[in-house]
LODREN-765506 format. One record per residue: x, y, z of N, C-alpha, C, CB in turn; residue number from 0; residue in three letters; chain. Coordinates in nm, 2 decimals, padded with zeros to 4 digits. Glycine has a CB too. Layout:
REM residues N
{npx:X, npy:Y, npz:Z, capx:X, capy:Y, capz:Z, cpx:X, cpy:Y, cpz:Z, cbpx:X, cbpy:Y, cbpz:Z, n:NUM, res:Ala, chain:A}
...
REM end
This chain:
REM residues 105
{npx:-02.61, npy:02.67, npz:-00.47, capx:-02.69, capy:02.58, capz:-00.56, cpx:-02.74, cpy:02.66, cpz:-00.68, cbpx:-02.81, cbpy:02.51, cbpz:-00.49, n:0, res:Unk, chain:A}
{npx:-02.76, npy:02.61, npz:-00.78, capx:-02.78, capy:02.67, capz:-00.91, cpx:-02.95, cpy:02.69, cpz:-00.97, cbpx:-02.69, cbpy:02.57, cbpz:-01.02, n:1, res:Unk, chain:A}
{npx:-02.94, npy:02.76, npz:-01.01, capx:-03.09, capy:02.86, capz:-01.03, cpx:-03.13, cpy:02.73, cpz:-01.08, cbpx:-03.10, cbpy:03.02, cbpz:-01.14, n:2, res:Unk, chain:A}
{npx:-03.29, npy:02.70, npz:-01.05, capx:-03.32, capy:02.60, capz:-01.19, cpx:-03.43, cpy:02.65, cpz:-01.25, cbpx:-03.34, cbpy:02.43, cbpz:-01.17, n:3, res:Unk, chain:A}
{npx:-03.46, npy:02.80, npz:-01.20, capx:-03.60, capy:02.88, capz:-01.26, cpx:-03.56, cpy:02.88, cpz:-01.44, cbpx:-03.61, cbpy:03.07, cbpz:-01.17, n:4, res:Unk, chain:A}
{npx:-03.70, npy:02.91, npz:-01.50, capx:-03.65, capy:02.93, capz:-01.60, cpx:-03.52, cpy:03.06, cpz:-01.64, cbpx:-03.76, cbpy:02.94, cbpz:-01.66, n:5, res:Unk, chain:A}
{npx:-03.49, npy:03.08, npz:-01.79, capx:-03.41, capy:03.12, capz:-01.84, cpx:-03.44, cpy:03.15, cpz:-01.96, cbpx:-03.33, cbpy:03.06, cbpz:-01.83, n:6, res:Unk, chain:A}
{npx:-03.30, npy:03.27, npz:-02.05, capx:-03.40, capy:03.33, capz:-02.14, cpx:-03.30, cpy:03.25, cpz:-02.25, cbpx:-03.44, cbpy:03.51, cbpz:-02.14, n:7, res:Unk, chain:A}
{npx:-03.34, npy:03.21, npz:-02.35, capx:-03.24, capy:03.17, capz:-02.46, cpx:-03.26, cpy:03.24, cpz:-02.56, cbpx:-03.25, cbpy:03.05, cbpz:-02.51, n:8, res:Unk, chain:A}
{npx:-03.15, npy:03.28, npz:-02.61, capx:-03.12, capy:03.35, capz:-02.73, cpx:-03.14, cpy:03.30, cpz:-02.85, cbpx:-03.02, cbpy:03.39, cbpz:-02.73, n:9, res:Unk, chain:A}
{npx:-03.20, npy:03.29, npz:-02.98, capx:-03.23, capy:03.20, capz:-03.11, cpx:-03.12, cpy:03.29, cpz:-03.20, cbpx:-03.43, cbpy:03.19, cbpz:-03.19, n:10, res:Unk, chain:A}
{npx:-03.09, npy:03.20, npz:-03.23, capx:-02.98, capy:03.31, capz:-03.36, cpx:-03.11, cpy:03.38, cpz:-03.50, cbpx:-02.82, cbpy:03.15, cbpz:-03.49, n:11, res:Unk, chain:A}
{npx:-03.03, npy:03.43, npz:-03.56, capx:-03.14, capy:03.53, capz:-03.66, cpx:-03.16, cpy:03.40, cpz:-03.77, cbpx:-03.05, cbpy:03.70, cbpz:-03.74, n:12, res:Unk, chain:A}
{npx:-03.25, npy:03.47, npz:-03.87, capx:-03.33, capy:03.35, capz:-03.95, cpx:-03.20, cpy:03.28, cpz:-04.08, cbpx:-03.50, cbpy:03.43, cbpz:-04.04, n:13, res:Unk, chain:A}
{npx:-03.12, npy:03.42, npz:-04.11, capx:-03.00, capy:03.35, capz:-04.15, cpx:-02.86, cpy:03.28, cpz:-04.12, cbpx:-02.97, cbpy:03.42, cbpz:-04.20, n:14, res:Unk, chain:A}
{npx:-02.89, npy:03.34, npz:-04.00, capx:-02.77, capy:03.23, capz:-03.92, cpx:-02.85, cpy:03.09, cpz:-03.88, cbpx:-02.71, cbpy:03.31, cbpz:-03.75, n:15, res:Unk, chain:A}
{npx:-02.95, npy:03.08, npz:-03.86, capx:-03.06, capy:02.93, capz:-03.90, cpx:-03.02, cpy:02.86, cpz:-03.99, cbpx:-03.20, cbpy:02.93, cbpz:-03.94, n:16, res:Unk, chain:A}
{npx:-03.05, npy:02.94, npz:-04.12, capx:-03.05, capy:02.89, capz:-04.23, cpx:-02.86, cpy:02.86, cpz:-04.25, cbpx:-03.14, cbpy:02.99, cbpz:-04.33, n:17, res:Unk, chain:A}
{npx:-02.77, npy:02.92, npz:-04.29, capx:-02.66, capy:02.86, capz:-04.27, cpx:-02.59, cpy:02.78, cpz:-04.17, cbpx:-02.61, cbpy:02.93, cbpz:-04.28, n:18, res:Unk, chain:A}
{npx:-02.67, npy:02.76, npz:-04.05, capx:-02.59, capy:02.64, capz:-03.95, cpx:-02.72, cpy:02.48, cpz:-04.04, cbpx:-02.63, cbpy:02.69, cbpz:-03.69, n:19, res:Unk, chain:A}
{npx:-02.84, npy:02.52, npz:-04.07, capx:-02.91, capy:02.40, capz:-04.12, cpx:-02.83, cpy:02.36, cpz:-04.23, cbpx:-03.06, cbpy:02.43, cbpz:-04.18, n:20, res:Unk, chain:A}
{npx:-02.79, npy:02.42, npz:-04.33, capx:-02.69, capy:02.41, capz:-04.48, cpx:-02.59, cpy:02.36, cpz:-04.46, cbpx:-02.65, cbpy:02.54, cbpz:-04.55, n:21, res:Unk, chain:A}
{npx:-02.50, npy:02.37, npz:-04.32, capx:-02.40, capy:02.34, capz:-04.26, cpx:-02.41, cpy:02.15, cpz:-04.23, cbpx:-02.39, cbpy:02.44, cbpz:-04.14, n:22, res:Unk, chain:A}
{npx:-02.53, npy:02.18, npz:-04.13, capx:-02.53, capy:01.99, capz:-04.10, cpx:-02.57, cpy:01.93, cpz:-04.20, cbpx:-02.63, cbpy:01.91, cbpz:-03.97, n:23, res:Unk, chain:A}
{npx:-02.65, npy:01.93, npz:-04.29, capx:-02.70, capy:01.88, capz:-04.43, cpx:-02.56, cpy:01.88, cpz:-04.52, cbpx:-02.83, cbpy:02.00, cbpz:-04.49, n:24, res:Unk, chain:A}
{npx:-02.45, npy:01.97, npz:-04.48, capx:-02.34, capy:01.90, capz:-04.56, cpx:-02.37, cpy:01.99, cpz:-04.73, cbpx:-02.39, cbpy:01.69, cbpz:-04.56, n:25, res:Unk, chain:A}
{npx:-02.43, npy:02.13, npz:-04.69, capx:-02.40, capy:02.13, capz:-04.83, cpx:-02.36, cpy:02.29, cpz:-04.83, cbpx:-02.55, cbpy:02.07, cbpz:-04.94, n:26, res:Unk, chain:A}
{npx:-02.28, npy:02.33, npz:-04.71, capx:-02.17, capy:02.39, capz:-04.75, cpx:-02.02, cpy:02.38, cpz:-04.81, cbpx:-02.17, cbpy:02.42, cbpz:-04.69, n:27, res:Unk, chain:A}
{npx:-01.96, npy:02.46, npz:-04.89, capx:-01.83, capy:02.42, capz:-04.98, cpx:-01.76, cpy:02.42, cpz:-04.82, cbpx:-01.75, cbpy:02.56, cbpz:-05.12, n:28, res:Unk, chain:A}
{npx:-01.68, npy:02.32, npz:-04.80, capx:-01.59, capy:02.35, capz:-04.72, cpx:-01.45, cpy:02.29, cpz:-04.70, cbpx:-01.64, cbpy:02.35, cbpz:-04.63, n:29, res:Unk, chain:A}
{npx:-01.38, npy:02.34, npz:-04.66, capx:-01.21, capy:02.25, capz:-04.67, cpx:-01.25, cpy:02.09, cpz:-04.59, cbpx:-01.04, cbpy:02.35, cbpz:-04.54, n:30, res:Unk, chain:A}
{npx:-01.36, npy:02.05, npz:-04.54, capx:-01.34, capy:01.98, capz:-04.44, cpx:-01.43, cpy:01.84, cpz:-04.55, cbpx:-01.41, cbpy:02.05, cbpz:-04.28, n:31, res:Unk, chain:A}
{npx:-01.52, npy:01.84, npz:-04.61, capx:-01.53, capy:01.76, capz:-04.72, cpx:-01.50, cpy:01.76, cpz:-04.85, cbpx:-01.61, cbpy:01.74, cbpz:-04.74, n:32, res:Unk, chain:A}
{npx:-01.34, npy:01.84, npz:-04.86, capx:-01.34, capy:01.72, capz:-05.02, cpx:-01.25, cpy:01.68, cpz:-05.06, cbpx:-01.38, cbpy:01.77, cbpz:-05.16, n:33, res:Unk, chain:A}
{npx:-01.26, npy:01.55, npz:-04.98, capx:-01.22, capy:01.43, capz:-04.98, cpx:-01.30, cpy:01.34, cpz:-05.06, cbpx:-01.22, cbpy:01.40, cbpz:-04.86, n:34, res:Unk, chain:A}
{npx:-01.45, npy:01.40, npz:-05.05, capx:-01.59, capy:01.28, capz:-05.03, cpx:-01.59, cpy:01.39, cpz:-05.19, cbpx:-01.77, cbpy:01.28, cbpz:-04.85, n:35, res:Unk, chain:A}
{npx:-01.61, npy:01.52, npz:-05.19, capx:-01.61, capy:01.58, capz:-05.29, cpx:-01.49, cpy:01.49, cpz:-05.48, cbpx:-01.56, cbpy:01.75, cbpz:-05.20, n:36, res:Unk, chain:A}
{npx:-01.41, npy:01.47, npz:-05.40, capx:-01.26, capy:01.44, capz:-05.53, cpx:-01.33, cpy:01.31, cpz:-05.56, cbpx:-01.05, cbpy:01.41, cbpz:-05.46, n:37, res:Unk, chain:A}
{npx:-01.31, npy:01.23, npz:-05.47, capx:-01.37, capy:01.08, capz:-05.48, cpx:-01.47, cpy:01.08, cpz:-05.56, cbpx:-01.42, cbpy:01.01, cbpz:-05.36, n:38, res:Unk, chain:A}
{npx:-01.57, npy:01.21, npz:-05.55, capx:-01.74, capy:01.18, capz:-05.64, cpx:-01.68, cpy:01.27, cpz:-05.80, cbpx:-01.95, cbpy:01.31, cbpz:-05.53, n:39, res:Unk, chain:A}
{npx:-01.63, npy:01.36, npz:-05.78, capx:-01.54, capy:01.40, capz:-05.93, cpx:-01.47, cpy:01.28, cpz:-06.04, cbpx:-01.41, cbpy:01.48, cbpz:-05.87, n:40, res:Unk, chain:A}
{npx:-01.33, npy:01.20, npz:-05.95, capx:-01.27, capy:01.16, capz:-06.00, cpx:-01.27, cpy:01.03, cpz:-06.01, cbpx:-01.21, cbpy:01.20, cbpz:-05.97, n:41, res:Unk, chain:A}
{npx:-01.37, npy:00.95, npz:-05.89, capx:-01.37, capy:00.84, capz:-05.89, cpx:-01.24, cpy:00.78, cpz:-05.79, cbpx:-01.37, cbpy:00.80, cbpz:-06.01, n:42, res:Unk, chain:A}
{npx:-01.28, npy:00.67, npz:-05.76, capx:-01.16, capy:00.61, capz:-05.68, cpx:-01.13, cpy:00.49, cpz:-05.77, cbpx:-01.21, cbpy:00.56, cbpz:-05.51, n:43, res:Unk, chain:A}
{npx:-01.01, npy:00.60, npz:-05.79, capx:-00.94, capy:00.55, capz:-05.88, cpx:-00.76, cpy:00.57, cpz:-05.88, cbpx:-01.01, cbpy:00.59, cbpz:-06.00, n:44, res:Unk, chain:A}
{npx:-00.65, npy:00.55, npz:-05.86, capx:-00.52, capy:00.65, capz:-05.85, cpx:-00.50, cpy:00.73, cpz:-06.00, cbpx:-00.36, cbpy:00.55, cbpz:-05.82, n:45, res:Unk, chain:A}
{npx:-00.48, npy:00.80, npz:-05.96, capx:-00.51, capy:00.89, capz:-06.13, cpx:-00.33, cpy:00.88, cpz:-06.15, cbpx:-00.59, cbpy:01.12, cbpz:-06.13, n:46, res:Unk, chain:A}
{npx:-00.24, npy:00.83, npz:-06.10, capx:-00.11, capy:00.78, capz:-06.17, cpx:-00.07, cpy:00.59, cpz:-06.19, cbpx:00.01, cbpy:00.85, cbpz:-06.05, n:47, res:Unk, chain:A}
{npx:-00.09, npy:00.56, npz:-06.06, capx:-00.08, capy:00.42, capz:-06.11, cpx:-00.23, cpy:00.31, cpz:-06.19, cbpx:-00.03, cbpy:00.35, cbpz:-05.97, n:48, res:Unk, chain:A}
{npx:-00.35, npy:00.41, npz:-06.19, capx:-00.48, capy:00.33, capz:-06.20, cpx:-00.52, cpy:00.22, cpz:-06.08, cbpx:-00.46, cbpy:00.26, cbpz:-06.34, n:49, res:Unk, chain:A}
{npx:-00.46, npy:00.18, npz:-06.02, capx:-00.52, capy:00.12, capz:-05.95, cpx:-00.68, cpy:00.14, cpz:-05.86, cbpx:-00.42, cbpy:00.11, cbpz:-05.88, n:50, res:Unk, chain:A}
{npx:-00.77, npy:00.06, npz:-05.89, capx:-00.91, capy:00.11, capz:-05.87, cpx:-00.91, cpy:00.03, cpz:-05.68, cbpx:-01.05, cbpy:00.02, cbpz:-06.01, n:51, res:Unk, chain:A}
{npx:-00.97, npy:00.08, npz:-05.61, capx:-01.04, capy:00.11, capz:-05.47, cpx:-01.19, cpy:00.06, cpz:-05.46, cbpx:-01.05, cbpy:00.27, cbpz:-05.43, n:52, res:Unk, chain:A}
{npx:-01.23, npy:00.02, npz:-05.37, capx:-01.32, capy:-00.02, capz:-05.31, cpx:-01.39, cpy:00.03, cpz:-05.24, cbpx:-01.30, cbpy:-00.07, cbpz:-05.27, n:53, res:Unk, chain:A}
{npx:-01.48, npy:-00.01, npz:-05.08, capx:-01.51, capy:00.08, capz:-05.00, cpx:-01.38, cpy:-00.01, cpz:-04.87, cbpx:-01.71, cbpy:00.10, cbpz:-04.97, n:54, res:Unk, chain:A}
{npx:-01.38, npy:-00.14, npz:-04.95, capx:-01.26, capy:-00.20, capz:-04.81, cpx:-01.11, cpy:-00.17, cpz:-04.82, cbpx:-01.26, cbpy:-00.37, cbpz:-04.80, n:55, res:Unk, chain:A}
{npx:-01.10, npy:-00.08, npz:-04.92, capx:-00.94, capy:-00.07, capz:-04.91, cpx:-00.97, cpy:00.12, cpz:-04.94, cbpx:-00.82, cbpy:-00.19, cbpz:-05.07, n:56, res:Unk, chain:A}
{npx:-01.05, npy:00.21, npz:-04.95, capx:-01.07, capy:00.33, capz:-04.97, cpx:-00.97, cpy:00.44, cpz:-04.87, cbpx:-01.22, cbpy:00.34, cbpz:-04.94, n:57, res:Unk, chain:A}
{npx:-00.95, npy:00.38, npz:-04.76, capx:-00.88, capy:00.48, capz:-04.70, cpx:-00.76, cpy:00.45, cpz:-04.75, cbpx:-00.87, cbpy:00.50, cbpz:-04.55, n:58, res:Unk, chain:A}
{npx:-00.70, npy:00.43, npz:-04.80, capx:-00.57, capy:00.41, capz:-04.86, cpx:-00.58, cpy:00.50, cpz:-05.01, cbpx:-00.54, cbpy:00.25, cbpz:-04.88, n:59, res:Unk, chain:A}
{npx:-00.65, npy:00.54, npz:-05.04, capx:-00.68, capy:00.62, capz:-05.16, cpx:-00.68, cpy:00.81, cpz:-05.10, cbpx:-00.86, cbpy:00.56, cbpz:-05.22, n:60, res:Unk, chain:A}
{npx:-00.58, npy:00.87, npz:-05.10, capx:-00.55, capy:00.98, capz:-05.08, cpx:-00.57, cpy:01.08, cpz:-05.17, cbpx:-00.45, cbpy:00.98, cbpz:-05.04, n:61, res:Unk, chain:A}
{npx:-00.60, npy:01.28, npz:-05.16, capx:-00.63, capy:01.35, capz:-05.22, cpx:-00.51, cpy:01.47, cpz:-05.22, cbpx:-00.77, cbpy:01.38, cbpz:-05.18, n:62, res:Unk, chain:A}
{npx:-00.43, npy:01.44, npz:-05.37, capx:-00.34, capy:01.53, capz:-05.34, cpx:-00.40, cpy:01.68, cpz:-05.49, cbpx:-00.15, cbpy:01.44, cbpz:-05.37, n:63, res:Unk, chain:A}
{npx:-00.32, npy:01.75, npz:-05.34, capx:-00.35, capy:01.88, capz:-05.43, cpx:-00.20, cpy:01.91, cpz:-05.49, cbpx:-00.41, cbpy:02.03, cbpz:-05.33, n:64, res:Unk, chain:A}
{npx:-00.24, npy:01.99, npz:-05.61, capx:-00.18, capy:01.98, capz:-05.75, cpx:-00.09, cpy:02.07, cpz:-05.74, cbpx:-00.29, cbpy:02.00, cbpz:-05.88, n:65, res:Unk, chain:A}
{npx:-00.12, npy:02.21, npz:-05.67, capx:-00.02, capy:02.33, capz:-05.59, cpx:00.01, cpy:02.33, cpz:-05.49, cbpx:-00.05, cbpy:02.46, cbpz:-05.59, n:66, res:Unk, chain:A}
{npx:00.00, npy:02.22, npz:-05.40, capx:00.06, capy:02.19, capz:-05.27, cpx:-00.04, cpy:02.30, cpz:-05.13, cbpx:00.25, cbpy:02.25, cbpz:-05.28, n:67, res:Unk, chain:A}
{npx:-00.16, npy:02.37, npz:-05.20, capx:-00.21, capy:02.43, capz:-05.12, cpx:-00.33, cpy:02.36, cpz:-05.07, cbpx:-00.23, cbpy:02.55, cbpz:-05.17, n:68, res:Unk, chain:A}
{npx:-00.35, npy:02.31, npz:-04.94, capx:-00.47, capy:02.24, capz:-04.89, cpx:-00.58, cpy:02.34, cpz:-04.87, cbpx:-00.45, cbpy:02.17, cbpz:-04.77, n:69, res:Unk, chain:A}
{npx:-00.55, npy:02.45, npz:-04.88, capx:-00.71, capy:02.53, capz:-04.88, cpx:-00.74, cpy:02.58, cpz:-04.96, cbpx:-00.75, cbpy:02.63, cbpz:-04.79, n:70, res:Unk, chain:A}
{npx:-00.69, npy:02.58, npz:-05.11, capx:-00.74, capy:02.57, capz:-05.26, cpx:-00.79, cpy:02.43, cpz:-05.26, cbpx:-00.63, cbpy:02.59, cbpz:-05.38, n:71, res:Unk, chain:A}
{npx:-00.93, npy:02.46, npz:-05.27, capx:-01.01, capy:02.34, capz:-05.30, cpx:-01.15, cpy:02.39, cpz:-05.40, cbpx:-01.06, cbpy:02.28, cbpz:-05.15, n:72, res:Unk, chain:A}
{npx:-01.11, npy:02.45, npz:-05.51, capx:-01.23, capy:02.46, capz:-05.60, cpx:-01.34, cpy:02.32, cpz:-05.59, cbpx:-01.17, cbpy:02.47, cbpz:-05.75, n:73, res:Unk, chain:A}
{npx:-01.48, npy:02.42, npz:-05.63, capx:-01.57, capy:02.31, capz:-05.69, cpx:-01.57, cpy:02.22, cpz:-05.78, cbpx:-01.63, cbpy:02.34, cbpz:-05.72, n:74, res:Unk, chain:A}
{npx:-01.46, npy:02.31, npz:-05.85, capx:-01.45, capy:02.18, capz:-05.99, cpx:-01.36, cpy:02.07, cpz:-05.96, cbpx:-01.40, cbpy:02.23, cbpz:-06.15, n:75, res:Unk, chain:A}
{npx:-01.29, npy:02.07, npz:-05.85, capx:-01.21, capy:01.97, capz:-05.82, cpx:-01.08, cpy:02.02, cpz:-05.94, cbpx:-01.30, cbpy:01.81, cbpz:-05.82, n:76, res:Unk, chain:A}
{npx:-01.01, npy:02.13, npz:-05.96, capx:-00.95, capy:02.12, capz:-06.06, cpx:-00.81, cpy:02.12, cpz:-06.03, cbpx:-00.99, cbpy:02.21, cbpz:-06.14, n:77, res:Unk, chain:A}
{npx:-00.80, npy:02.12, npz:-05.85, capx:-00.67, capy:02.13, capz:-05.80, cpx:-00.63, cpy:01.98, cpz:-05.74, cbpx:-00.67, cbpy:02.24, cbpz:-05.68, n:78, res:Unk, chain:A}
{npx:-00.75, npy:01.88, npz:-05.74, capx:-00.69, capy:01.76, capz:-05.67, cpx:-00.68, cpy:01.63, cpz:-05.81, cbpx:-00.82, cbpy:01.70, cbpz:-05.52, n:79, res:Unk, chain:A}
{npx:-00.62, npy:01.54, npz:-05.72, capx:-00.60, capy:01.42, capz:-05.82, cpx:-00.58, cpy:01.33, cpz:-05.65, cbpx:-00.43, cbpy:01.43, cbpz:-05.97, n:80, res:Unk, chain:A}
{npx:-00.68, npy:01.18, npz:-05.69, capx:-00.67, capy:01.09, capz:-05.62, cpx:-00.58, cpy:01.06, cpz:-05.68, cbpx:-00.75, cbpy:01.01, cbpz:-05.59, n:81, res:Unk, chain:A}
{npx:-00.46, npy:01.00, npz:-05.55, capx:-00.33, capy:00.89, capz:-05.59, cpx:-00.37, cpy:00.85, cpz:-05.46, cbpx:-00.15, cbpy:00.95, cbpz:-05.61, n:82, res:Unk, chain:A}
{npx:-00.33, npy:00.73, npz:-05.45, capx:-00.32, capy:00.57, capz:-05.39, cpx:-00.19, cpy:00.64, cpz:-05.28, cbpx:-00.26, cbpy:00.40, cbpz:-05.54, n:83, res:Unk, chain:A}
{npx:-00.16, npy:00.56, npz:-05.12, capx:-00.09, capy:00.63, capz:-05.05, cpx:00.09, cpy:00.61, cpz:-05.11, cbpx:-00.12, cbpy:00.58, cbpz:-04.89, n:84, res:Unk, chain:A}
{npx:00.08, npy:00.51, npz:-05.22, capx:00.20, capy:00.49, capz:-05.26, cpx:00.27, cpy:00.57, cpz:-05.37, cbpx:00.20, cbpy:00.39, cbpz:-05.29, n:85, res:Unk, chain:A}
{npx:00.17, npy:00.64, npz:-05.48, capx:00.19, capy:00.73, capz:-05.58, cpx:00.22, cpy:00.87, cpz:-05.50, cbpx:00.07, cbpy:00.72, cbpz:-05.67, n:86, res:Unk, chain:A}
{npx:00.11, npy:00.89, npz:-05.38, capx:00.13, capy:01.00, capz:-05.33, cpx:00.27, cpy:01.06, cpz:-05.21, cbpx:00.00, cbpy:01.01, cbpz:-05.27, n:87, res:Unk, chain:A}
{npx:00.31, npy:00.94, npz:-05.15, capx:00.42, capy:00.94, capz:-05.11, cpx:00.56, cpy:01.00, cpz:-05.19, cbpx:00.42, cbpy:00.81, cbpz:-05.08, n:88, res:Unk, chain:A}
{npx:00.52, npy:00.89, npz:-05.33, capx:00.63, capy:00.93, capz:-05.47, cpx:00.64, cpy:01.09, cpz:-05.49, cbpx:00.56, cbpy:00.85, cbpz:-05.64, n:89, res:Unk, chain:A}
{npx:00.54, npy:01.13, npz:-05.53, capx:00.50, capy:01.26, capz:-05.58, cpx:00.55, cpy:01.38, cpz:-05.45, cbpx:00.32, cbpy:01.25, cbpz:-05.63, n:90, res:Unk, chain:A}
{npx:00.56, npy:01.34, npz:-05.35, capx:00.61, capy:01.45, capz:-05.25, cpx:00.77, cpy:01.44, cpz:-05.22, cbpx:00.54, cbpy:01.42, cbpz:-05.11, n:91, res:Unk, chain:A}
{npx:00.79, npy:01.29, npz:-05.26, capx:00.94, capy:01.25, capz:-05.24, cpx:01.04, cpy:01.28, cpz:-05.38, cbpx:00.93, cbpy:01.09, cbpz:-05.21, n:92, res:Unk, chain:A}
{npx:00.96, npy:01.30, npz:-05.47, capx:01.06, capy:01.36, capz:-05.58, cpx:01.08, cpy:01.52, cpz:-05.55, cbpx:01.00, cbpy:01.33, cbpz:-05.74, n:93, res:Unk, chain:A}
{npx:01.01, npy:01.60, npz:-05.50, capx:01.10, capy:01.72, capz:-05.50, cpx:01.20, cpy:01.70, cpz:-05.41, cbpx:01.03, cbpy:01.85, cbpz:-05.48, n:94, res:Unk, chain:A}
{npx:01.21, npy:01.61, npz:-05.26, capx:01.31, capy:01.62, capz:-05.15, cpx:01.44, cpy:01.56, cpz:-05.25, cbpx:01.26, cbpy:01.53, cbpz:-05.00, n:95, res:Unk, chain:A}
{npx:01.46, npy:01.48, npz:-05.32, capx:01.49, capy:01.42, capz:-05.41, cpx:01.56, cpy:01.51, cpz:-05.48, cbpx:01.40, cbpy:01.36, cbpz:-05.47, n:96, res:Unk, chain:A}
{npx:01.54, npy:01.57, npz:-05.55, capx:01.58, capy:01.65, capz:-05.68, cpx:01.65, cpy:01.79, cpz:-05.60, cbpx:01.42, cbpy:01.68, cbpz:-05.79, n:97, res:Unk, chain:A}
{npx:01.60, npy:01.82, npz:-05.46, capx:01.68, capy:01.95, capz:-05.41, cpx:01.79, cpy:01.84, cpz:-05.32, cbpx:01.56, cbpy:02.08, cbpz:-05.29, n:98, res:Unk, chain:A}
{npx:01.82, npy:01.70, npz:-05.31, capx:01.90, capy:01.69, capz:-05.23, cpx:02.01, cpy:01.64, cpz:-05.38, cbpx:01.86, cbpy:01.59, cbpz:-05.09, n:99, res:Unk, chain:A}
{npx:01.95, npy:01.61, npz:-05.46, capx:02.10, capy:01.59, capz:-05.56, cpx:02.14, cpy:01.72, cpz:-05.67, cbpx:02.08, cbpy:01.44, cbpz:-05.68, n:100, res:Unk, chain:A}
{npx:02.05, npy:01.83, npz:-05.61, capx:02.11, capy:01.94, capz:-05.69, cpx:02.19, cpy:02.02, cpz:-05.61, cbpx:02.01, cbpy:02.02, cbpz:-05.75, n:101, res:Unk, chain:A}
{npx:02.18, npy:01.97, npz:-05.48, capx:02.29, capy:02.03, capz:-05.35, cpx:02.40, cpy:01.95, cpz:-05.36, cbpx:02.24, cbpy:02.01, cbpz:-05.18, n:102, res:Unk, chain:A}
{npx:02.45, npy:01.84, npz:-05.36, capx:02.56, capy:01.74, capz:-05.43, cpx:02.61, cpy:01.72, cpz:-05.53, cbpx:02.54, cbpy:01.64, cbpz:-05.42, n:103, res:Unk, chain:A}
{npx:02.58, npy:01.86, npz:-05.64, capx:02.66, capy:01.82, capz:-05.74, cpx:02.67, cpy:01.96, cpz:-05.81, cbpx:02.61, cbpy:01.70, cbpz:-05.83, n:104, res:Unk, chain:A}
REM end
């Protein structure tokens, strides 16, 4: 059976506090919000076809990066552009495109 006396807990130090607080508050840079980051930059909006978004059609509004690298994510948002899932589809399908008819001819 398992001890149920007390126990000693360890507190992390006052800066590892302070960066896990900064963390749930959401206002560390991180690969994991900016999504919410591009959207507040650019607006939801497709930055190729224009087509404007909502909050009821929003997940269909996708964040493509501009060098194909998903963990280049500057603050200035200078690597993404919202496209719509149909522009962004396009835009990945023209290079498969362009390397399969420069192999056929």
């Amino acid at each position: 059976m398992a001890n149920k006396g007390p126990r000693t807990v360890v507190l992390p130090s006052a800066e590892k506090a302070a960066a896990l607080v900064k963390k749930m508050r959401g206002e560390v840079d991180s690969n994991e919000n900016y999504r919410s980051k591009s959207l507040r930059i650019n607006g939801a909006i497709c930055a190729k076809c224009g087509r404007e978004f909502d909050q009821g059609n929003l997940s269909l509004l996708t964040v493509h990066h501009r060098d194909g690298n998903h963990h280049n994510n500057p603050p200035d948002g200078s690597n993404w552009e919202n496209l719509c899932i149909h522009c962004h589809d396009d835009e990945h399908s023209r290079g498969e495109l362009g390397e399969y008819f420069s192999k056929t001819t």
